[in-house]
C-alpha positions in Angstrom: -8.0 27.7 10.0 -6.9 24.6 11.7 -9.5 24.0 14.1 -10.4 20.6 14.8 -14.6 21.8 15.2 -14.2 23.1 11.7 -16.0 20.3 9.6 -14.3 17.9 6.8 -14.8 19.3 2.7 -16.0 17.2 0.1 -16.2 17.4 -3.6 -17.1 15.1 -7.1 -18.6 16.3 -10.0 -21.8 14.7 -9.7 -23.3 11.9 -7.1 -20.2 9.3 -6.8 -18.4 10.9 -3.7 -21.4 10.5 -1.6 -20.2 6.9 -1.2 -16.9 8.4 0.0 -19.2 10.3 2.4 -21.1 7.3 3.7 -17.3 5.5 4.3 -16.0 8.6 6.5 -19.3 9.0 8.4 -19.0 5.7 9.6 -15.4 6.0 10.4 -15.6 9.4 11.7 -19.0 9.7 13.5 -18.3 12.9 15.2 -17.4 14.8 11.9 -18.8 17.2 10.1 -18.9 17.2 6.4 -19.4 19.6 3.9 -19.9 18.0 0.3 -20.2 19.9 -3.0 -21.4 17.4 -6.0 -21.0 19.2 -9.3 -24.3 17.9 -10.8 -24.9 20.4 -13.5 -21.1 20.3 -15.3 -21.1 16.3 -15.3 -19.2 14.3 -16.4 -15.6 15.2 -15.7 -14.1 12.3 -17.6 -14.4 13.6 -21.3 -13.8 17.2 -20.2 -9.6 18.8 -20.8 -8.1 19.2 -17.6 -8.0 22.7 -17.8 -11.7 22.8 -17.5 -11.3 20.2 -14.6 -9.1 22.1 -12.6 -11.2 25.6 -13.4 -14.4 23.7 -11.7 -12.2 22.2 -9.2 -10.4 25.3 -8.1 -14.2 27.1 -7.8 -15.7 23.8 -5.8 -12.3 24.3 -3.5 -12.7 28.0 -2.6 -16.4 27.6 -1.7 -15.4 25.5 0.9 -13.1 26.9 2.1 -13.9 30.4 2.3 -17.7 29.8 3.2 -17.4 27.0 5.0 -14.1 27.0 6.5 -13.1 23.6 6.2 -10.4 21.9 7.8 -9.4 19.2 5.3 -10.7 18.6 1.3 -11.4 15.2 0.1 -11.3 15.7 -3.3 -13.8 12.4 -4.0 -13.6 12.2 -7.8 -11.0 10.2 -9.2 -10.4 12.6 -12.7 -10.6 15.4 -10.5 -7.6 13.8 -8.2 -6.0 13.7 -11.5 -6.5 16.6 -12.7 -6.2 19.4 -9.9 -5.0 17.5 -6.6 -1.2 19.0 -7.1 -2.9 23.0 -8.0 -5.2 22.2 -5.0 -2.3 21.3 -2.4 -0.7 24.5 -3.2 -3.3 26.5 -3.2 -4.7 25.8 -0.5 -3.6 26.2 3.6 -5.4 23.3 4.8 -4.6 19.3 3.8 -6.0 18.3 0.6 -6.2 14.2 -0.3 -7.1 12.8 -3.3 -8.4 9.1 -4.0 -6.1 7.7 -6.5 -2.5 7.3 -4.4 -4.9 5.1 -1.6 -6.4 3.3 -4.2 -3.2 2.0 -6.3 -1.4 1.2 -2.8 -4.8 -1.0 -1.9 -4.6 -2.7 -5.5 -0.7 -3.9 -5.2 -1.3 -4.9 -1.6 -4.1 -7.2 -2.6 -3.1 -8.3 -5.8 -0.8 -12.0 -5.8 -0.9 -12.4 -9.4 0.3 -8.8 -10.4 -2.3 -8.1 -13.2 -4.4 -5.2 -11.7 -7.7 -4.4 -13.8 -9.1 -0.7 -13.8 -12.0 0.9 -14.4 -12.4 4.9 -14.7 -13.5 7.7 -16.5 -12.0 9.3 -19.8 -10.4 11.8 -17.7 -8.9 9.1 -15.4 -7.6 6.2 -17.5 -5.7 9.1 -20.2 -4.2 10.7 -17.1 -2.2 7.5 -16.2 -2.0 8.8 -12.5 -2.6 5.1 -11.6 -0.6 3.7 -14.0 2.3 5.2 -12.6 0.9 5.0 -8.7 1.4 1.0 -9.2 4.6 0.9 -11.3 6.2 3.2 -8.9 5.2 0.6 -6.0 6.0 -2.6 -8.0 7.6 -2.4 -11.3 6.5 -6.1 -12.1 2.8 -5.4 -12.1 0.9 -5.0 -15.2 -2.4 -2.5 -15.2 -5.4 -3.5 -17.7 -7.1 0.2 -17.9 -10.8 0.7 -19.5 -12.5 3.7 -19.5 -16.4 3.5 -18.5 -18.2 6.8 -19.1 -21.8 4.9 -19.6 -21.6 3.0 -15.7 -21.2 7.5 -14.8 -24.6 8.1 -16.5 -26.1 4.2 -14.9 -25.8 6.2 -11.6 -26.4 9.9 -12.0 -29.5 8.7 -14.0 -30.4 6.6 -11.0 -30.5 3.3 -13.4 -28.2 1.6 -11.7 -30.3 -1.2 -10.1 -32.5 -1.9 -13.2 -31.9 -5.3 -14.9 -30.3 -3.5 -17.9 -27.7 -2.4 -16.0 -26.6 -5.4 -14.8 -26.4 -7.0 -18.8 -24.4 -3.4 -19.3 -21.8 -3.9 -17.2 -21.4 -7.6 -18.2 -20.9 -7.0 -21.4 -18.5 -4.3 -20.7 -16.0 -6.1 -18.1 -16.2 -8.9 -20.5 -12.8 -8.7 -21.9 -11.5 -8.6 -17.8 -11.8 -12.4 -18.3 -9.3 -12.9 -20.8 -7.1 -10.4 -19.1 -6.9 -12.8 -16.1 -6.7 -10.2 -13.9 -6.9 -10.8 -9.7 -7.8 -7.5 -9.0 -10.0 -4.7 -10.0 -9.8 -0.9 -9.1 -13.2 1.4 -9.0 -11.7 4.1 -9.9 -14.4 6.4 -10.0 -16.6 7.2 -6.8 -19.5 6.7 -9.0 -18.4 2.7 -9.3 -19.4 1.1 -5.6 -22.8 1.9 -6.3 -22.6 -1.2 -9.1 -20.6 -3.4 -7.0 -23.1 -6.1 -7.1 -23.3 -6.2 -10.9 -19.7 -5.8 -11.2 -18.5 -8.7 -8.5 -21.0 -10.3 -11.0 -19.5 -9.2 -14.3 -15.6 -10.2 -13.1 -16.0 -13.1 -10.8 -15.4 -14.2 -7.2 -12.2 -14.8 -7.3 -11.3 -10.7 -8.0 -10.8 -8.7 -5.4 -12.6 -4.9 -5.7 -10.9 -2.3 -4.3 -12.9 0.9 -3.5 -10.4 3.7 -4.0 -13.1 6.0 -2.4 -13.5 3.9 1.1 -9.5 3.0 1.0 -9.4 7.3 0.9 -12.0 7.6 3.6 -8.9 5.6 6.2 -6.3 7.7 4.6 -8.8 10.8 5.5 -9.6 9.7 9.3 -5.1 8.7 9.5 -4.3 12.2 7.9 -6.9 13.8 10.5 -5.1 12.0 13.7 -1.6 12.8 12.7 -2.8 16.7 11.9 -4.4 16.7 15.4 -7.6 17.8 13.4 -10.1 15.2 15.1 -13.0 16.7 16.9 -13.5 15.9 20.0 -16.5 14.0 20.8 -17.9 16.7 23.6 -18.6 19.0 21.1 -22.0 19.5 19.4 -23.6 17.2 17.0 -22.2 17.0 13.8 -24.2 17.8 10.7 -24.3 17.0 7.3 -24.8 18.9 4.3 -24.6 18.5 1.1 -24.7 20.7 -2.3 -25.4 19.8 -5.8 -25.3 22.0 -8.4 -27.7 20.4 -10.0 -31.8 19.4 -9.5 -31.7 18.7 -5.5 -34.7 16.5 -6.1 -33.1 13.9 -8.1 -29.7 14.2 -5.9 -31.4 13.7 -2.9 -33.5 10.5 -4.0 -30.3 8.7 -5.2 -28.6 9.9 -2.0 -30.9 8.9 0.7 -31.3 5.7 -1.0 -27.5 4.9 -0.9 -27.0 6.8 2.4 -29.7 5.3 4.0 -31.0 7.3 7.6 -29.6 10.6 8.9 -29.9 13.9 9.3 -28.7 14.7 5.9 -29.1 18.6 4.6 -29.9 18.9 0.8 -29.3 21.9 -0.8 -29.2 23.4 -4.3 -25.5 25.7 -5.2 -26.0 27.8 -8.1 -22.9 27.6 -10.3 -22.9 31.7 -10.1 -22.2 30.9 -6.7 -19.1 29.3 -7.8 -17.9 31.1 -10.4 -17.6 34.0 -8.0 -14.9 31.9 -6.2 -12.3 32.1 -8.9 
């Protein structure tokens, strides 16, 4: 199974992860990725982890067993929560989450120790990154809001209207008061509102993008695992899986992605279900 021609596996629950996929094909040009985006059962945030781990589990097997992946992102922050530790032992082949690459990022670049994040439902209750930055500095204090509603900004591809902007401002008001130096996106969904968001908080907070902080820890845990392709080999390819409408994935996802030879295709979730 651990063949370094064998492409990279990716999974969210709906269109956020693609920004984890832009990070690693730029880092990793000669890759190959697989990507599963769970359209049709998001949002993961409000669901119980149960559930989470149920659609994780499916997502993780398809890959696997029809695509034979070498390594799983798992690009979905509640997701990482929820079923990275069921994943790692159920599976043969290295599986990373976002969260541990994105608390490390946030203590390294934080000075002041008062570390802002915002997540889904899912995320934020978990308290995965809570206890990611308390376990690397004690001292640091974590401001944690949940943000379900900047989810729907971007699966309803309303992210760059004028409203969204006001949305977001009016949601990362209380950040101010908080005085925080940094701020976590913890939610591969997030980066696509960067602008409004560097807006929202101010200049002087750093962002950190736990999905393109994973995308280093992907292309590190790749090297080490001698899993790299080698770049004589043929062209790598792209494809990518909703479970959703493939029409509205794909216009959101060209438009973020920008140029390539990207492969859009519908998964039916009997598809998945099959791979419990």
């Amino acid at each position: 199974m651990e063949n370094e021609a064998h492409a990279i596996g990716m999974m969210d629950s709906g269109i956020g992860g693609l920004t984890v996929v832009k990070a690693a094909k730029a880092l990793l040009p000669n890759e190959s990725i697989v990507f599963v985006g769970d359209n049709a059962r998001n949002p993961y945030g409000p669901k119980d982890p149960e559930e989470v781990i149920k659609y994780s589990r499916q997502i993780a097997h398809y890959l696997v067993e029809k695509h034979q992946i070498k390594v799983l992102a798992i690009a979905c922050n509640t997701a990482t929560a929820c079923a990275l530790p069921v994943l790692q032992d159920e599976l043969d082949i290295p599986v990373i989450g976002v969260i541990d690459s994105g608390a490390k990022a946030a203590v390294e670049a934080s000075r002041s120790k008062r570390i802002g994040l915002i997540a889904t439902q899912g995320t934020v209750r978990s308290n995965k990154y809570q206890q990611g930055i308390a376990a690397l500095d004690k001292n640091a204090k974590v401001f944690a809001q949940a943000e379900p509603d900047f989810v729907q900004l971007v699966e309803q591809n309303r992210y760059q209207e004028p409203a969204a902007e006001a949305e977001v401002a009016d949601h990362l008001a209380a950040f101010r008061n908080d005085q925080i130096d940094t701020l976590i996106l913890g939610c591969t969904h997030f980066p696509l509102l960067t602008s409004a968001i560097k807006k929202a908080v101010g200049n002087d907070v750093t962002l950190i993008d736990a999905g393109a902080v994973t995308a280093l820890e992907l292309a590190a845990d790749l090297k080490v695992n001698g899993l790299l392709r080698k770049t004589d080999t043929k062209k790598p390819s792209y494809q990518l899986y909703t479970t959703g409408s493939v029409a509205s994935f794909e216009t959101i996802a060209r438009n973020w992605l920008g140029q390539g030879d990207w492969q859009f295709s519908h998964l039916p979730l009997a598809t998945l279900t099959k791979e419990e």
